[in-house]
C-alpha positions in Angstrom: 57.9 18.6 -23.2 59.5 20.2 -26.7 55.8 20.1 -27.9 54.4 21.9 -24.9 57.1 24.7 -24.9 56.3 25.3 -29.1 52.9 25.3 -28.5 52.8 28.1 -25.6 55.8 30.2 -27.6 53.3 30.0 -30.5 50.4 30.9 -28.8 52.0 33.8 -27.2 52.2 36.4 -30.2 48.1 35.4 -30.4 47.4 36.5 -27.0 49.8 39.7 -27.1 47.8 40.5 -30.2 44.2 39.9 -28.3 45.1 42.4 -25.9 45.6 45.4 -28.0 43.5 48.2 -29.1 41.9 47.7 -32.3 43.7 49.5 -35.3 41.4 51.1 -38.7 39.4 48.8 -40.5 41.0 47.2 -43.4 40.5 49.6 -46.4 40.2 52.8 -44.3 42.7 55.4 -43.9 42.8 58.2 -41.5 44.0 61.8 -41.5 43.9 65.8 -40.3 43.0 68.8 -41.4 43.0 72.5 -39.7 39.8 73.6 -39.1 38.7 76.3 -36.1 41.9 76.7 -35.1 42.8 72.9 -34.4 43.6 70.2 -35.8 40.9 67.6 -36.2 41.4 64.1 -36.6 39.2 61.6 -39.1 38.4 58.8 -40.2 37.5 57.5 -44.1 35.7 54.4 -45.3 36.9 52.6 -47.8 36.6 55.6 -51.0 33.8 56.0 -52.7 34.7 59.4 -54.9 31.4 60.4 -56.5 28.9 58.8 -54.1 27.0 61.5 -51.7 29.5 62.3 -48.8 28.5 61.7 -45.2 30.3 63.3 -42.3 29.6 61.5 -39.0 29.7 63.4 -35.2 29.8 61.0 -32.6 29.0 61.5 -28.5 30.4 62.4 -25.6 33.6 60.1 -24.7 33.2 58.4 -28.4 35.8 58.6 -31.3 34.9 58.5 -34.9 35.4 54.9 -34.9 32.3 54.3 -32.1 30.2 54.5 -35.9 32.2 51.4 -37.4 29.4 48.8 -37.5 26.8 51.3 -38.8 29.5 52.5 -41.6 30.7 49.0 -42.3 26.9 49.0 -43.8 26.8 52.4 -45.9 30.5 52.4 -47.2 29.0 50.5 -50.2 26.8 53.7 -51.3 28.5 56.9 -49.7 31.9 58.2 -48.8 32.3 58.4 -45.1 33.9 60.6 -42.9 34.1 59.8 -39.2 35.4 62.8 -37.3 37.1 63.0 -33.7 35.3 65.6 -32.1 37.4 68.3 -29.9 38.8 66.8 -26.8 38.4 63.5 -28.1 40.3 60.5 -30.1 43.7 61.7 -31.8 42.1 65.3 -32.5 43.0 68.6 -30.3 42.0 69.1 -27.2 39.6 72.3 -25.9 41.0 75.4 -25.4 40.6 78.5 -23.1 38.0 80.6 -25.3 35.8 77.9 -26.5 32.4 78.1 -25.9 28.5 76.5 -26.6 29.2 77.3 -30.1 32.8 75.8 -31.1 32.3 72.6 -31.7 29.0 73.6 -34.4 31.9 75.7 -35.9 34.1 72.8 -36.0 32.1 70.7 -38.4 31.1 74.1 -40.3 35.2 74.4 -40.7 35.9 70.7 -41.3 33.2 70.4 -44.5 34.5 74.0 -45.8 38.3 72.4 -45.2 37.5 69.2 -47.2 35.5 71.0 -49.7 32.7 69.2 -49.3 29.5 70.0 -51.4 26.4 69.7 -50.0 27.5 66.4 -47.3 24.8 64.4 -45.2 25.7 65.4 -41.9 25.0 62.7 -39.6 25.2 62.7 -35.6 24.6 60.4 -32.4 23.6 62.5 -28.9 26.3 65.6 -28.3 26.9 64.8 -32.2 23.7 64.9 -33.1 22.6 68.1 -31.5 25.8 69.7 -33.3 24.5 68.4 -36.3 20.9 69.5 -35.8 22.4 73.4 -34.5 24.3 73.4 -37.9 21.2 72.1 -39.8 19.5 75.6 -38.5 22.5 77.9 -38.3 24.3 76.8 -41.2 21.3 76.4 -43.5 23.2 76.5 -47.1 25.7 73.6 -45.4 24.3 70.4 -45.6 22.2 68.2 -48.1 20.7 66.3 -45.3 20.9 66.0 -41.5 20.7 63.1 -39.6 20.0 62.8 -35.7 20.2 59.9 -33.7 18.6 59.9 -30.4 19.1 63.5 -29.7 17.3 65.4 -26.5 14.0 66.1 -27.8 11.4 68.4 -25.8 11.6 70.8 -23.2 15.2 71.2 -21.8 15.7 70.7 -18.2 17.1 73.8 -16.5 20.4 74.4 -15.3 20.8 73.0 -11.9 24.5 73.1 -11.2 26.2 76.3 -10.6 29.9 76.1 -10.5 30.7 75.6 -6.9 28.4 72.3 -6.5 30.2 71.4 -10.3 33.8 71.8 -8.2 32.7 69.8 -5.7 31.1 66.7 -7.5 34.7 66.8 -9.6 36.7 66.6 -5.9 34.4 63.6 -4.8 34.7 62.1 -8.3 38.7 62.2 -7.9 38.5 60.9 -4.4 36.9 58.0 -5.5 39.1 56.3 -8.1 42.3 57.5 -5.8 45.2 60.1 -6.3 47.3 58.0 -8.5 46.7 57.8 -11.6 48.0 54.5 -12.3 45.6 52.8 -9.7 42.7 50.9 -11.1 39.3 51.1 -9.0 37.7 47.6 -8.6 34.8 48.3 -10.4 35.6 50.7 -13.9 33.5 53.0 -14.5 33.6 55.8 -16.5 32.9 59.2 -16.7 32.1 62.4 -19.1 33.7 65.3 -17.0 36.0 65.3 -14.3 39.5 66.8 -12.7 42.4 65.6 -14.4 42.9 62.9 -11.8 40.0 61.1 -12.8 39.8 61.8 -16.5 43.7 60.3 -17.0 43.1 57.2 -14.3 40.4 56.4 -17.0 42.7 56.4 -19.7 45.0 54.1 -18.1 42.4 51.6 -17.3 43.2 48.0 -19.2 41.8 47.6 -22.7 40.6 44.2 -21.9 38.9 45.2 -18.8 37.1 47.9 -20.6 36.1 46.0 -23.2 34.6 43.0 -20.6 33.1 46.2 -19.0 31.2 47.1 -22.4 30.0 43.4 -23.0 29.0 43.0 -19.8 26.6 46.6 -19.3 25.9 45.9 -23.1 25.6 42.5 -24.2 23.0 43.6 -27.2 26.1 44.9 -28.7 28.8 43.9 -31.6 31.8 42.6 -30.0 33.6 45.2 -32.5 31.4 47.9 -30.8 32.7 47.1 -27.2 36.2 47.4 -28.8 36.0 50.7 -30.2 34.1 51.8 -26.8 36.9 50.5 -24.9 39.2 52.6 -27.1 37.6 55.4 -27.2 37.6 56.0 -23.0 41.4 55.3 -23.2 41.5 58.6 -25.4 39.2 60.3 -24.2 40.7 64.1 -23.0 37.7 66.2 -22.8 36.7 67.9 -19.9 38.7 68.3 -17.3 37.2 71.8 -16.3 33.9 73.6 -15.5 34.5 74.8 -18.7 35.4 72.8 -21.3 31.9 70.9 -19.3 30.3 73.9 -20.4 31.6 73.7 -24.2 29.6 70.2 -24.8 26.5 71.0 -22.3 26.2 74.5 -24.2 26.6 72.8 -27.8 23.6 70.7 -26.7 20.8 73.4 -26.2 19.9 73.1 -29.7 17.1 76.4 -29.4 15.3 77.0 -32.2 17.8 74.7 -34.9 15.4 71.9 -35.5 12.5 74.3 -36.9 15.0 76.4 -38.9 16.4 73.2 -40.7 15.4 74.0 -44.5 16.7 70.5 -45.8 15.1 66.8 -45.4 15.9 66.0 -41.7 15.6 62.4 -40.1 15.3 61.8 -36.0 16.0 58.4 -34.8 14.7 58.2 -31.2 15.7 55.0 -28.3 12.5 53.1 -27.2 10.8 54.7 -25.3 6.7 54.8 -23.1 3.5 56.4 -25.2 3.9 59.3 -23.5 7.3 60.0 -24.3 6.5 59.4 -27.5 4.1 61.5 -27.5 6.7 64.4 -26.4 9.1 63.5 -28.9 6.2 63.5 -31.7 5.7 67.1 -30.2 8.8 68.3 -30.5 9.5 67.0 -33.9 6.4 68.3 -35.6 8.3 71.4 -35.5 10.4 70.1 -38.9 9.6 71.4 -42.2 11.0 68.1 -43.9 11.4 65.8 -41.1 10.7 62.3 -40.0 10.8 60.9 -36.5 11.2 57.1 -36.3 11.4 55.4 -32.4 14.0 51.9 -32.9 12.1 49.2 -30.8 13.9 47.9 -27.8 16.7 50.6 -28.4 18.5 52.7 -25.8 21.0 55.9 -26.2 23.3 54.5 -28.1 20.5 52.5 -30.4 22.9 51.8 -33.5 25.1 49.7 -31.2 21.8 48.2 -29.8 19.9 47.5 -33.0 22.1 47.7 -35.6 19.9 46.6 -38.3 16.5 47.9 -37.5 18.9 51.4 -37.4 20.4 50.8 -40.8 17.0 50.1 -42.4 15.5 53.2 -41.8 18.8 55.0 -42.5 18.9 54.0 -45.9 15.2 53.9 -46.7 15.9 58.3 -45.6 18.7 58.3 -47.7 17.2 56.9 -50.9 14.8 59.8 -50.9 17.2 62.8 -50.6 
């Protein structure tokens, strides 16, 4: 009986341990700068002072950490910078005059704030149209710019005025309940949303989160799902029409890709020949780009091939 009750007391640190939120990598550190009128939060591999710096812009509902497994296999040849974007992770949340343009002027302020000289820029969906805006706005910015699976050919028009927005955000609250400690049965999660839904998210259980993410992703690294799972429980983004409006207006990317003066690289999810074919389209429009499809890849295609991802990352990167 003695035996029994040591081994339970000693397994019960293990399991208190299992159910928390995943902290930095060992050998990365973490801080803020001021930059566009907030603070913004970010992460750093393990230094490398001297090697090219890369600045990575994640996705809606994703932290700087969402890149961990992709970073964990660049760290060795570049110093890396994971930012929080506005209204998500530990950095600020949106305020009343931002617009389609703010968070482009974030990373414009963060590189000019670090000091950065000529960085790889580097972004996945929202992040990568904000990269590929900057790219074109920002010309003298960047040495490179780097877009995973960004919206690529004609954008769809706008088909929500405010009043249906309102309304899908009411029915969105009514369904996970008006308390914001209740669970739903089945979690899911979602990019915009009253306040209601938006914090009922962020109370959801880690561990259920993460058995969420392994069970819609199973291609995925466990240490992916982890980082998901963390990422919704911070996640503080939009909780009005218009701080929507602030992401959905950063990602109508205009003319940016054919004003992009530098060596550009678009990494696009698997996709039908006739998609392709759009893509291919819409690409030819680069002056030093490269568009490469990832086989049996969807959105979020460095979480879903990992290695096929990193390849032709640094086979781009050893040519700039």
């Amino acid at each position: 009986m003695r035996l029994l009750i040591l081994c339970v007391l000693t397994l019960l640190p293990a399991m208190k341990i299992a159910a928390q939120p995943p902290g930095i990598p060992d050998g990365w550190s973490d801080g803020y700068v001021y930059a566009n009128g907030i603070r913004i939060h970010y992460y750093r591999a393990v230094p490398a002072p001297g090697k090219p710096v890369v600045v990575m812009v994640h996705g809606i509902t994703d932290i700087g950490l969402s890149w961990t497994t992709l970073t964990w296999r660049l760290q060795d040849s570049y110093d890396v910078y994971m930012i929080d974007a506005r209204g998500h992770g530990l950095s600020d949340p949106f305020t009343a005059v931002d617009d389609g343009n703010t968070l482009v002027k974030d990373v414009v302020a963060f590189v000019q704030a670090m000091n950065f000289e000529k960085p790889i820029l580097m972004g996945h969906s929202m992040g990568a149209a904000t990269v590929m805006r900057v790219g074109g706005e920002y010309p003298d910015l960047a040495k490179a710019i780097v877009m995973l699976d960004p919206w690529l050919g004609p954008w769809p028009p706008r088909s929500r005025d405010s009043t249906e927005r309102e309304e899908e955000r009411k029915s969105a609250t009514s369904d996970v309940g008006k308390n914001e400690n209740s669970q739903p049965d089945h979690l899911s999660v979602s990019m915009s949303g009253a306040p209601e839904t938006l914090v009922v998210q962020n109370n959801y259980s880690f561990d259920e989160l993460v058995a969420t993410c392994h069970h819609n992703t199973p291609k995925w690294d466990p240490v992916d799902c982890r980082y998901w799972a963390l990422s919704k429980k911070q996640y503080h983004g939009a909780y009005t029409t218009e701080a929507w409006q602030v992401m959905s207006g950063t990602m109508r990317t205009g003319e940016s890709l054919a004003k992009i003066p530098v060596a550009a690289l678009i990494l696009k999810a698997d996709t039908s020949p006739e998609q392709r074919k759009v893509h291919e389209k819409a690409a030819s429009v680069m002056r030093k780009g490269k568009l490469v499809h990832i086989d049996n890849a969807g959105h979020n295609l460095h979480h879903d091939q990992l290695m096929p991802t990193v390849e032709v990352l640094k086979e781009f990167l050893s040519t700039i």
